[in-house]
Phi, psi and omega in degrees: 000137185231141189234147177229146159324133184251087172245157189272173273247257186309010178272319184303286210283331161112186153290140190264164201267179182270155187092349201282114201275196192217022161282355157274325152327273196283018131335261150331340158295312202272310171331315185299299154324309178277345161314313179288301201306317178293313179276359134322314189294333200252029196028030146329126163274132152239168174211153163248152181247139205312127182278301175345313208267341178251357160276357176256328191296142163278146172289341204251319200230018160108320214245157190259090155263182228300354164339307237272198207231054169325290191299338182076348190313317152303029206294319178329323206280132196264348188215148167194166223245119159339152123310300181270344162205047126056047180240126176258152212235128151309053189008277194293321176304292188308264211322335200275308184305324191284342175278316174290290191333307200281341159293302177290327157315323184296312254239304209271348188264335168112123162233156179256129193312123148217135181297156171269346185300000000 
């Protein structure tokens, strides 16, 4: 099983400036795109998982609180402090845990083998 962030495009790069080309956007597309196309072949699961759900959550206690970096608007802000169990968080580490997290549930609720051949 292979699990990714599911983020668009202008979130990784920011806005782009004029002049600017857009191959690293489509960079990351075609990574995505050949992640899937391979673990199709090799019947491998993949998925992507929502950045809400892993940029919001705290990794230690579960829960979105009122901490958390809802609005997203802030990707500068790089660290921020739990509400509900007073765990200070690494932004991109907490998004990293929440990704692993959601994988062993998927893992642990049972996927069915299907080949790609």
């Amino acid at each position: 099983m292979i699990q990714t962030e599911q983020l668009r495009d202008d979130r990784i790069l920011g806005k782009p400036r004029p002049g600017q080309d857009q191959k690293s956007a489509q960079s990351w597309s075609a990574l995505r795109t050949m992640l899937e196309y391979r673990c199709h072949q090799a019947g491998i699961v993949f998925e992507a998982v929502s950045e809400s759900d892993t940029i919001q959550t705290c990794s230690c206690c579960g829960r979105i609180p009122a901490s958390s970096l809802k609005d997203r608007a802030g990707l500068r802000i790089r660290e921020w402090v739990c509400s509900e169990c007073a765990t200070a968080h690494d932004r991109d580490i907490n998004v990293a845990k929440n990704i692993l997290a959601a994988g062993h549930r998927r893992l642990a609720e049972g996927i069915a083998f299907s080949s790609g051949r």
